[in-house]
DRENPA-190090 format. One record per residue (C-alpha): chain; residue in three letters; x, y, z. Coordinates in pm, 1 decimal. Layout:
! DRENPA-190090
 chaine residu        X        Y        Z
      A    ALA        X        Y        Z
...
! end
This chain:
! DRENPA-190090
 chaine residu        X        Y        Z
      A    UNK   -307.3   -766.8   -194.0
      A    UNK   -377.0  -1131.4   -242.6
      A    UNK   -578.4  -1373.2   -493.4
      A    UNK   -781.5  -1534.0   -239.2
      A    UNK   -971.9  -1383.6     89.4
      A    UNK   -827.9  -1684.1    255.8
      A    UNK   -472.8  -1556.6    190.7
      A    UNK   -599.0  -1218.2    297.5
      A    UNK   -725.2  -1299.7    652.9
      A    UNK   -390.7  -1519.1    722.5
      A    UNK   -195.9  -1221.0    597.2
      A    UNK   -332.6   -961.0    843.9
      A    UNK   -329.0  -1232.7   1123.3
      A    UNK     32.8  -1264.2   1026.0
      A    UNK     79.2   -865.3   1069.7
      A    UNK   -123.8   -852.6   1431.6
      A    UNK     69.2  -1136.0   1526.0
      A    UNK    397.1   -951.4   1459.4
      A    UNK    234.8   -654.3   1580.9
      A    UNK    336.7   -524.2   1210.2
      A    UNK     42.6   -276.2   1000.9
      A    UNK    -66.5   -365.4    679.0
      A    UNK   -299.7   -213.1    428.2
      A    UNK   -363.0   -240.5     22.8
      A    UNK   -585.9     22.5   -128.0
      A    UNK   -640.9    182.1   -453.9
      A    UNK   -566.3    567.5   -538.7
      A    UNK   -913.1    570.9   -694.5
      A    UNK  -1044.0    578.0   -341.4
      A    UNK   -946.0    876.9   -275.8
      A    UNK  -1097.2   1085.4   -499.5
      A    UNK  -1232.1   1382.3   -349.4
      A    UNK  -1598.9   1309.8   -446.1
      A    UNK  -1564.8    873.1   -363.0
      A    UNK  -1440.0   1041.8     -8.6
      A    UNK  -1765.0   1260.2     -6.8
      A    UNK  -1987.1   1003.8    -98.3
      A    UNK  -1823.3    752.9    135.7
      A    UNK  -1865.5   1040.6    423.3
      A    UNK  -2232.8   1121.1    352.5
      A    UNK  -2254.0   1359.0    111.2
      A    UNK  -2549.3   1162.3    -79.5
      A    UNK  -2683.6    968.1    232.1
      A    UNK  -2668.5    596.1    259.8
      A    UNK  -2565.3    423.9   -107.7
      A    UNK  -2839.1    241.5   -238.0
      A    UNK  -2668.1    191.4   -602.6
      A    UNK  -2350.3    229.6   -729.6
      A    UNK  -2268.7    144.2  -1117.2
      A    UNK  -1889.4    179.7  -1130.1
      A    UNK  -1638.2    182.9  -1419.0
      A    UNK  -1311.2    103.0  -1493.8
      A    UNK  -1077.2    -60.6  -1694.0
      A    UNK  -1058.5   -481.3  -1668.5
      A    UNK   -702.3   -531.8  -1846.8
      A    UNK   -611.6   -927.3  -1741.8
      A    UNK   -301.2  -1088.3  -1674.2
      A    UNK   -215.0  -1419.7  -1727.1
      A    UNK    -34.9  -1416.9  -1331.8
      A    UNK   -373.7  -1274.5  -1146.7
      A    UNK   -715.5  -1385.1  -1183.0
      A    UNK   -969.3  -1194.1  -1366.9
      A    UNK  -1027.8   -855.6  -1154.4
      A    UNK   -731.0   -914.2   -897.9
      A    UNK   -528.6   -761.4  -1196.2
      A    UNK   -702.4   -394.7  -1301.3
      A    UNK  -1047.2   -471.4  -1209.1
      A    UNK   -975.0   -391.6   -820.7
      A    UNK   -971.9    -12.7   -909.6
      A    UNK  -1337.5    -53.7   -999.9
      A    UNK  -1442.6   -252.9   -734.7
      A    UNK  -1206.5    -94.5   -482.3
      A    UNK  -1487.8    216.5   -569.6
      A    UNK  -1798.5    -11.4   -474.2
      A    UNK  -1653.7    -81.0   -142.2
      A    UNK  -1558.0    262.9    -76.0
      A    UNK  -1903.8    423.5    -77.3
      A    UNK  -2055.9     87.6     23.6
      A    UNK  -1857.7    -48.7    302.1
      A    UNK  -1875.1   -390.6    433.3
      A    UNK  -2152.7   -660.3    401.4
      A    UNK  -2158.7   -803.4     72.1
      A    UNK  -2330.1  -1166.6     44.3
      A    UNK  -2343.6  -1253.5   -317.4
      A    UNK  -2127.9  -1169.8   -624.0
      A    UNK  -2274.2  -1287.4  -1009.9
      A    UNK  -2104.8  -1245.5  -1296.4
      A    UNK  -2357.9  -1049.3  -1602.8
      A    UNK  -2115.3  -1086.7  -1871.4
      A    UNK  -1822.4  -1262.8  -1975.9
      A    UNK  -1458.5  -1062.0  -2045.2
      A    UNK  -1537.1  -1104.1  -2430.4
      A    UNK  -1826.5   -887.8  -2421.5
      A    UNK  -1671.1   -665.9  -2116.7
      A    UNK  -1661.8   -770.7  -1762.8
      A    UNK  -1990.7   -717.2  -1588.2
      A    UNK  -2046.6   -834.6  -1209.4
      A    UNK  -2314.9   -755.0   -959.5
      A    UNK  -2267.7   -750.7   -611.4
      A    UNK  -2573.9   -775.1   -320.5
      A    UNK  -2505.8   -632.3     11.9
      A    UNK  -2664.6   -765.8    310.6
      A    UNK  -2934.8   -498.8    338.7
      A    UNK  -3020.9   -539.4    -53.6
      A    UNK  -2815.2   -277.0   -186.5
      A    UNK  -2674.5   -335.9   -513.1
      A    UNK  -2293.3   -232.2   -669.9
      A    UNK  -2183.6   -318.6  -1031.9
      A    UNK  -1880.7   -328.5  -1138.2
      A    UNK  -1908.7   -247.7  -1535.3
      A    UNK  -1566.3   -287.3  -1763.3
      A    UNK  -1549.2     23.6  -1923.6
      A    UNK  -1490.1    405.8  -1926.0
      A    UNK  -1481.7    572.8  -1537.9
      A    UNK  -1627.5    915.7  -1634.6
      A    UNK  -1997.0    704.8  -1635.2
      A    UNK  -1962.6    610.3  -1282.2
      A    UNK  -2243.1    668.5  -1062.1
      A    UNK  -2388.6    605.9   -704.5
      A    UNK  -2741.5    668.1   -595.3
      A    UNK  -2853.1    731.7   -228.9
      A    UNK  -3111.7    858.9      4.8
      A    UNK  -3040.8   1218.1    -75.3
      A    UNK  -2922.9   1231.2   -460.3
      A    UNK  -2726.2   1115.7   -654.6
      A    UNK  -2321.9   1154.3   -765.0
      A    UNK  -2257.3   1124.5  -1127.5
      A    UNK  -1856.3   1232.7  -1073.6
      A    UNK  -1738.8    911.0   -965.0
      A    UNK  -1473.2    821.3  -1204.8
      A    UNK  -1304.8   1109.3  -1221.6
      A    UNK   -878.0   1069.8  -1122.4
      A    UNK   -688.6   1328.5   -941.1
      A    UNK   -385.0   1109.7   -936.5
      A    UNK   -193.3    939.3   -691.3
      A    UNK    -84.6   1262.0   -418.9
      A    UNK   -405.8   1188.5   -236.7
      A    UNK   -311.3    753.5   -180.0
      A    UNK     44.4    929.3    -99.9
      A    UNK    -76.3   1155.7    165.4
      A    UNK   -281.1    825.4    287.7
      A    UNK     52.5    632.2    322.3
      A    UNK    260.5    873.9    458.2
      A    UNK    -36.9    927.1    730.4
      A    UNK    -19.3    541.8    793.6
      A    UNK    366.1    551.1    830.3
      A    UNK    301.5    789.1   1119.6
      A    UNK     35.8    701.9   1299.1
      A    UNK    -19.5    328.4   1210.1
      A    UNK   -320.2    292.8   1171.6
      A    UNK   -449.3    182.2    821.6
      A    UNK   -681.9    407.6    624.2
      A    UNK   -913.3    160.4    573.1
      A    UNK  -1096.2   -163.6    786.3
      A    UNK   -916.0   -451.3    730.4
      A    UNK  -1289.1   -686.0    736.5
      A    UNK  -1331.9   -386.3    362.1
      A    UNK   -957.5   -548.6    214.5
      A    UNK  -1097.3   -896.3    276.7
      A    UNK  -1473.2   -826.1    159.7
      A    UNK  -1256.1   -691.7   -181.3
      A    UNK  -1068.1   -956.1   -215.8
      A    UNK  -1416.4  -1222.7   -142.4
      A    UNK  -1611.5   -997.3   -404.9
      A    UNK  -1340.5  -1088.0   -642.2
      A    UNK  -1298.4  -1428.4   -612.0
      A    UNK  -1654.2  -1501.9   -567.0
      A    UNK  -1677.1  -1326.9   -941.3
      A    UNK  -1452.5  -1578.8  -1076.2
      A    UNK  -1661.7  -1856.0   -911.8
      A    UNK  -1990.5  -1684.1  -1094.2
      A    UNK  -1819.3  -1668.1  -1432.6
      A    UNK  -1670.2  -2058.1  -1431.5
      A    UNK  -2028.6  -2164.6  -1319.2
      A    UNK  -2190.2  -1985.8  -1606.1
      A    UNK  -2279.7  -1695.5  -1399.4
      A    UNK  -2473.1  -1862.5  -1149.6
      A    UNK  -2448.7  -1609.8   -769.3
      A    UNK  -2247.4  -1720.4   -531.2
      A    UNK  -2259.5  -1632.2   -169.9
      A    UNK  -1967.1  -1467.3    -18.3
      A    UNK  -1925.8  -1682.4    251.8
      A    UNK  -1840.7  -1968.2     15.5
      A    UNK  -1526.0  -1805.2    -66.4
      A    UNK  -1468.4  -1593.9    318.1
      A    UNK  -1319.0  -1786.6    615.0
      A    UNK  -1565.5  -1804.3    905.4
      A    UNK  -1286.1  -1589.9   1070.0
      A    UNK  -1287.3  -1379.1    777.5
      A    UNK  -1654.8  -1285.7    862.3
      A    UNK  -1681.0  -1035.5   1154.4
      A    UNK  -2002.3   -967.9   1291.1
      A    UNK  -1967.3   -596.9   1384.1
      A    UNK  -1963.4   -360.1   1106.1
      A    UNK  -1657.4   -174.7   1005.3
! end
């Protein structure tokens, strides 16, 4: 959507204030089993080790290119409230970055094959995280939001992607030191309800 949460808080202030919608989202969200997870199916998250492929590009910052997928995943069965994002590893070794939500939970995003991805929670456990169904089901989302405008996910989820992401580059050019979200996130970026 953008390389900066900055960017993406003026760009959805830009949309309300031309009474325009707006959305970015990956098709791995919509997965049949990240859409059961995200509605309950396991109870809250508690973990969630995610997969997927970290190709970079010279034009987009570490996981702004490929990575998103992956972390797209965390936020979907997560939700809002991350505070701090450290980079484990660096992209010669494979990409490796931990994110802490505000009530301790933990999502990693791991470089590597999606079939391994996993999410714990209250009530079990999914081990069927990674696997793609294709794009009909981010289609169907799309031609939903042409209809009824309204996106298919919260807005404050884009921006907390978009933080995660730029707080990992942070992490890795400080030699994997955490950094706290709100380093990165506007104060308006912040919004103190839950989505």
């Amino acid at each position: 959507m953008t390389l900066s949460a900055r960017d993406a808080v003026e760009l959805f202030a830009f949309a309300r204030q031309h009474k325009g919608g707006v959305f970015s989202s990956s098709g791995a969200r919509f997965t049949q089993e990240i859409q059961a997870v995200r509605n309950g199916k396991i109870g809250k998250v508690l973990r969630a080790d995610m997969y997927g492929a970290a190709t970079l590009e010279p034009t987009n910052p570490e996981l702004f290119w490929y990575g998103v997928h992956g972390v797209e995943q965390l936020f979907t069965v997560f939700g809002t409230g991350i505070e701090t994002v450290t980079r484990k590893s660096s992209a010669v070794k494979g990409i490796v970055t931990e994110g802490r939500w505000s009530d301790g939970r933990i999502g990693v995003f791991h470089e590597g094959s999606r079939n391994v991805s996993k999410a714990v929670g209250e009530k079990g456990e999914s081990t069927t995280l990674g696997k793609w169904e294709g794009c009909r089901p981010l289609v169907q989302a799309i031609v939903t939001f042409f209809q009824t405008g309204v996106p298919p996910m919260p807005e404050q989820e884009t921006i907390e992607i978009m933080a995660f992401m730029e707080a990992d580059v942070l992490s890795k050019a400080r030699g994997g030191q955490p950094v706290k979200i709100s380093e990165v996130l506007p104060p308006t970026g912040r919004k103190s309800k839950k989505n």
